[in-house]
C-alpha positions as CSV (number, residue, x, y, z in Angstrom):
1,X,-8.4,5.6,-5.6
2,X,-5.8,8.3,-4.7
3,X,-3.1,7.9,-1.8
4,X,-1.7,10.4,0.1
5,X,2.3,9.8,-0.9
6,X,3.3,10.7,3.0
7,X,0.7,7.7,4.0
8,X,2.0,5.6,1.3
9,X,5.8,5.9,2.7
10,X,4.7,5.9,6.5
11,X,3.0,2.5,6.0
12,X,-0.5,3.6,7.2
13,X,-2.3,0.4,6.9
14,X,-3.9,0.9,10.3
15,X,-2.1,4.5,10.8
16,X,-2.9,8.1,9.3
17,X,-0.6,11.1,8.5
18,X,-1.6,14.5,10.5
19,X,-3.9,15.6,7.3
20,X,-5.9,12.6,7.9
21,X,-6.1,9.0,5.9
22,X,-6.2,9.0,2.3
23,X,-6.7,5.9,-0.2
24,X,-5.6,5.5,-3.5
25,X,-3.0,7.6,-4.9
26,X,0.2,6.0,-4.9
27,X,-1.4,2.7,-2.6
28,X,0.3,2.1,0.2
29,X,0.6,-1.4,-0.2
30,X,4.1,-0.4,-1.5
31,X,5.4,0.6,1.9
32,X,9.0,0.2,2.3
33,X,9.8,-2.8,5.2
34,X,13.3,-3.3,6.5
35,X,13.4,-6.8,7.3
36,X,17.2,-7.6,8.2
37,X,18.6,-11.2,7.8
38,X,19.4,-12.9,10.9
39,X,22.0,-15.7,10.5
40,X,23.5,-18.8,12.2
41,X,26.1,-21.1,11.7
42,X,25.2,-24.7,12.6
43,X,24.3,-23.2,16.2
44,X,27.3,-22.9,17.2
45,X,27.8,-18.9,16.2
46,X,26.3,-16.0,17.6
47,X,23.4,-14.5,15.7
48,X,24.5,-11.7,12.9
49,X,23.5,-8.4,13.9
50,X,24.5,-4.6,13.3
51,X,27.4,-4.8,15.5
52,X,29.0,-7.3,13.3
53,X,28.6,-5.2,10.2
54,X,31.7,-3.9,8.2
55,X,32.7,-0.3,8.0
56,X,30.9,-0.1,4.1
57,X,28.0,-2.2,5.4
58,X,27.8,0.5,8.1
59,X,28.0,3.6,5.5
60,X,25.4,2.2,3.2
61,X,23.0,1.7,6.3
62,X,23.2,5.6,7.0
63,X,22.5,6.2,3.1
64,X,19.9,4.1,3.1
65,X,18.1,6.0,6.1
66,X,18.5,8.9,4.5
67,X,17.5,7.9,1.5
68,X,14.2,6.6,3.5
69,X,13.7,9.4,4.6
70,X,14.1,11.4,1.2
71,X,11.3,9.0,-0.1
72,X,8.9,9.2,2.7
73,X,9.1,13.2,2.1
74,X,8.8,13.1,-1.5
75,X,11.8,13.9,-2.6
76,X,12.9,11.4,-5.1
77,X,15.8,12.7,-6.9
78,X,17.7,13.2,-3.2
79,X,16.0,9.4,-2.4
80,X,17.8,8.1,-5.8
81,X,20.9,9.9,-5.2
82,X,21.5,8.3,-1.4
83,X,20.3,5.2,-2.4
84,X,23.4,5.0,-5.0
85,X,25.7,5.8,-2.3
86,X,24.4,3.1,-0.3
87,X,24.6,0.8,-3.0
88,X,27.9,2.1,-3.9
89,X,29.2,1.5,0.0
90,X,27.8,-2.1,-0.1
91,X,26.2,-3.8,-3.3
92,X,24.7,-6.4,-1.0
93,X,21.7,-4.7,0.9
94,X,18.4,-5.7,-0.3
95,X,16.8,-3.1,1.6
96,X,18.6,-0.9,-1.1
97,X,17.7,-2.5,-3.8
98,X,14.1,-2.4,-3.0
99,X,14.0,1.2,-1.6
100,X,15.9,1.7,-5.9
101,X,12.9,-0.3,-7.3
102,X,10.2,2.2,-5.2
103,X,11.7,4.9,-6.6
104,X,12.0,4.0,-10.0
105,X,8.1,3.1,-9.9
106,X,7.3,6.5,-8.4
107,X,9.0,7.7,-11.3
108,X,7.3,5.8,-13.8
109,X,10.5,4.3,-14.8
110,X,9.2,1.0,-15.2
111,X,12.5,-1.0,-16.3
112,X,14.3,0.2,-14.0
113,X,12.0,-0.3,-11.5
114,X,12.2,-3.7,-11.5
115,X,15.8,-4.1,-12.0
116,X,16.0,-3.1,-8.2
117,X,13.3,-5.5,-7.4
118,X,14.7,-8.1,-9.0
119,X,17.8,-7.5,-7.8
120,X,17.1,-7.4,-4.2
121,X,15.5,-10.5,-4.8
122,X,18.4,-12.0,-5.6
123,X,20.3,-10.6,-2.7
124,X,17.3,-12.3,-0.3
125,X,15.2,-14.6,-2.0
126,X,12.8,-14.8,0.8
127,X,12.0,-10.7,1.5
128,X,8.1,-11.2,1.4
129,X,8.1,-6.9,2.1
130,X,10.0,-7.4,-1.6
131,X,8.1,-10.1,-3.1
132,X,4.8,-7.8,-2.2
133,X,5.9,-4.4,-3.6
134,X,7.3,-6.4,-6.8
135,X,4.0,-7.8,-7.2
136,X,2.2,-4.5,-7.0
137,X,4.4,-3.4,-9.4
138,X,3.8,-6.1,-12.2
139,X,0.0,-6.3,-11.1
140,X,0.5,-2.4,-12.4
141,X,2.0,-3.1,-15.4
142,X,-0.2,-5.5,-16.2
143,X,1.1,-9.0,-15.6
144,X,-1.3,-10.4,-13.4
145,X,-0.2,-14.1,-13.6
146,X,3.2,-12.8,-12.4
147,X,1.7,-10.6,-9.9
148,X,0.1,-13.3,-7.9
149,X,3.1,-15.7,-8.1
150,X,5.0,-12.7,-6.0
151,X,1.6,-12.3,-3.5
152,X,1.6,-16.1,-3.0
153,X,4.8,-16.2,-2.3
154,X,4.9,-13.4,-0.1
155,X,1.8,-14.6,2.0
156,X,3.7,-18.0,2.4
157,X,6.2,-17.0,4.5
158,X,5.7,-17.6,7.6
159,X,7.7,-14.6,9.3
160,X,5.9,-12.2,7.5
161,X,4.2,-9.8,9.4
162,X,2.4,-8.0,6.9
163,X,-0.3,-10.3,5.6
164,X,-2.9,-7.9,5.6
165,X,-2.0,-5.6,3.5
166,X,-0.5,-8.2,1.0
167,X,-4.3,-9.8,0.9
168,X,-5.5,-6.4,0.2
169,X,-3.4,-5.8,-2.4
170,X,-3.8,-8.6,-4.4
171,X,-7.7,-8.3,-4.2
172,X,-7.4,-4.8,-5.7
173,X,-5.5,-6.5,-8.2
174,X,-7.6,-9.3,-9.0
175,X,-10.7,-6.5,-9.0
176,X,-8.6,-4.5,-11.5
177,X,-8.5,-7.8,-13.6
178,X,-12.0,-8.7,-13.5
179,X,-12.3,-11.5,-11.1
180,X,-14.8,-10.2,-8.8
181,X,-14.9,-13.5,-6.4
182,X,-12.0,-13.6,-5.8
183,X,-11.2,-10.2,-5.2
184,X,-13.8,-10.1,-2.5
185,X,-12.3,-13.2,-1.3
186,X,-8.9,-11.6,-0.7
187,X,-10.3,-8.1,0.9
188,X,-12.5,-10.0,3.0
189,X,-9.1,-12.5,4.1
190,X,-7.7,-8.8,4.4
191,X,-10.4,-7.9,6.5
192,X,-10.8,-10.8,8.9
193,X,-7.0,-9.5,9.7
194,X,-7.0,-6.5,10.7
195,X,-11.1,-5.7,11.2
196,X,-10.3,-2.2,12.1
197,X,-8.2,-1.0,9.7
198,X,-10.1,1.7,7.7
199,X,-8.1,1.5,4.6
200,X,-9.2,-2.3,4.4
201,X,-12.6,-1.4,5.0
202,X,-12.9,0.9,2.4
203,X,-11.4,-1.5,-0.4
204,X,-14.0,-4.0,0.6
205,X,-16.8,-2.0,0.2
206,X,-15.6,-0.2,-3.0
207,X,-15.4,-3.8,-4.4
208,X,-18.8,-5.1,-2.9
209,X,-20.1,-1.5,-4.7
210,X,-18.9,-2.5,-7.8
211,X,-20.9,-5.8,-7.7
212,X,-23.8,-3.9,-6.1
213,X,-24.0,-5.8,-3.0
214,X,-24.8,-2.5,-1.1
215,X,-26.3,-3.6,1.9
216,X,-22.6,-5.4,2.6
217,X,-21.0,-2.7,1.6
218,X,-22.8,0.3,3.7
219,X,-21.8,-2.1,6.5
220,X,-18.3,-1.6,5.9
221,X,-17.9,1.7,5.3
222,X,-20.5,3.5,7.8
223,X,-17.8,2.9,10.5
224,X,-15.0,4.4,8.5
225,X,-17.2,7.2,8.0
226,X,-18.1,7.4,11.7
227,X,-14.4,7.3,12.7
228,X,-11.2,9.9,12.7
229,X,-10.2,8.3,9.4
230,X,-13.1,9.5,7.3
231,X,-12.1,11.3,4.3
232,X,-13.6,12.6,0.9
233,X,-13.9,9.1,-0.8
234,X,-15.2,7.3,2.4
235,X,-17.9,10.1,2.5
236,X,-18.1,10.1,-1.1
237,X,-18.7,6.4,-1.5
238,X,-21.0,6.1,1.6
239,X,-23.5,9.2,-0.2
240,X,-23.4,6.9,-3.4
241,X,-24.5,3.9,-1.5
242,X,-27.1,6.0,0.2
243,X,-28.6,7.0,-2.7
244,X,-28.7,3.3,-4.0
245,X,-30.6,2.5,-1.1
246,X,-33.5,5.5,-1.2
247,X,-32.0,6.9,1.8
248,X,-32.1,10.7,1.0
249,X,-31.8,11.7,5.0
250,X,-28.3,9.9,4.5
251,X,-27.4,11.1,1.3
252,X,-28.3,14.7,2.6
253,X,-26.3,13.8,6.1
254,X,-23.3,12.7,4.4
255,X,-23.2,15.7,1.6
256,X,-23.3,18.3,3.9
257,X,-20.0,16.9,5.7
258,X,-18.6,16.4,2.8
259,X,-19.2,19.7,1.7
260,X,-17.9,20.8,5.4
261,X,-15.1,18.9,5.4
262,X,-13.3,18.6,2.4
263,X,-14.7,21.8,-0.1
264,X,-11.8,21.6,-2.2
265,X,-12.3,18.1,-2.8
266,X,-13.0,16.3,-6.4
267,X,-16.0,14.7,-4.9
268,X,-18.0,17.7,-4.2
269,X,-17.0,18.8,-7.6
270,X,-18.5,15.5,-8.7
271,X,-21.3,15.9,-5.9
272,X,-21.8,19.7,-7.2
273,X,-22.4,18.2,-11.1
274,X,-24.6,15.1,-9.7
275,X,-22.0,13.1,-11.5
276,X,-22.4,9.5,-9.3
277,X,-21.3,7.1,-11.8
278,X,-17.6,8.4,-11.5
């Protein structure tokens, strides 16, 4: 699966960049979340909020935008550079740190990568946004065990707001580790979520493909394919279940938009070579 590095850093579980949705380069279950700490002091305190924040804290909030911003364009080396300066400012955003360990990963700098992880971790032990993108990146490198401790974690705090994607990433990884049931279980706890999120949708049937439960899976994915979000694996997945199925209208249907659509694509290269066991 290939995502679209623009959707990946705009978050687009359940929203699409202006070229359209796509779904596997670079997932976007890494999506950067600023959650800021709130505090209190035995009630008798006003809440903490931006107001309160020092000079420095202030300084490495601005490099930290920037740096946001840098990343959500592409542009890592800029990212990497502001995100020093806001680490330089103030040591004690976690924000930072995570927005450090994104980069590194995007940079295949694995160690480093989860030094900044690890170390916004320690600034706020609780940061499910962090405890999800540090278990994406261990599920990547591997160490699945450790990958679903960070998931679990991450799915059992009760602020966080993005559950969804957290399910769906951790079915992906339990479906790039072999365990099929409980991959599905995930992507379908994913699903039951957010019903109309297309990225989702196209995980779940991709992984009820695999086990060659197509009749599930065409329901899944002929409403992605119907829908603004439809892209060149959506189509290319939706000709391949066609074809299991002995529905050659469909498979001729969905070709021809494909061909339409995206002619550039790697699936009509694949489509072109009647190579469907990709």
């Amino acid at each position: 699966m290939r995502f679209d590095a623009r959707a990946f850093a705009a978050c687009v579980l359940g929203r699409a960049g202006a070229h359209g949705l796509a779904f596997g380069r670079l997932f976007a279950g890494l999506c950067l979340v600023a959650m800021l700490a709130a505090c209190t002091s035995m009630g008798k305190t006003d809440l903490s909020t931006s107001a309160d924040d020092t000079e420095a804290r202030k300084r490495a909030r601005v490099y930290l935008e920037l740096a946001s911003t840098y990343f959500s364009d592409g542009k890592n080396t800029y990212a990497l550079d502001a995100v020093k300066q806001s680490l330089a400012a103030d040591n004690g955003l976690f924000e930072a740190h995570n927005l450090r360990g994104l980069i590194y990963m995007r940079m295949n700098e694995p160690t480093l990568a989860e030094d900044g992880f690890r170390k916004a971790l320690a600034v706020q032990p609780q940061a499910a946004a962090v405890q999800h993108n540090y278990g994406w990146f261990l599920c990547q490198q591997g160490r699945m065990g450790e990958a679903m401790a960070q998931f679990a974690a991450a799915l059992a705090n009760p602020n966080y707001d993005a559950r969804a994607k957290t399910w769906m990433t951790q079915g992906m990884c339990q479906a790039k580790a072999g365990q099929a049931a409980s991959a599905e279980k995930s992507l379908l706890m994913a699903f039951q979520l957010e019903p109309t999120n297309p990225v989702i949708s196209y995980n779940l049937a991709l992984q009820l493909f695999r086990q060659a439960n197509y009749a599930r899976a065409q329901a899944f994915i002929a409403p992605v394919n119907a829908s603004q979000w439809a892209n060149a694996e959506t189509f290319w997945l939706g000709i391949k279940l066609a074809r299991k199925s002995g529905d050659g209208a469909q498979v001729t249907a969905l070709s021809a938009t494909l061909r339409k659509r995206f002619p550039q694509s790697r699936e009509v290269s694949l489509l072109d070579k009647e190579v469907f066991d990709d």
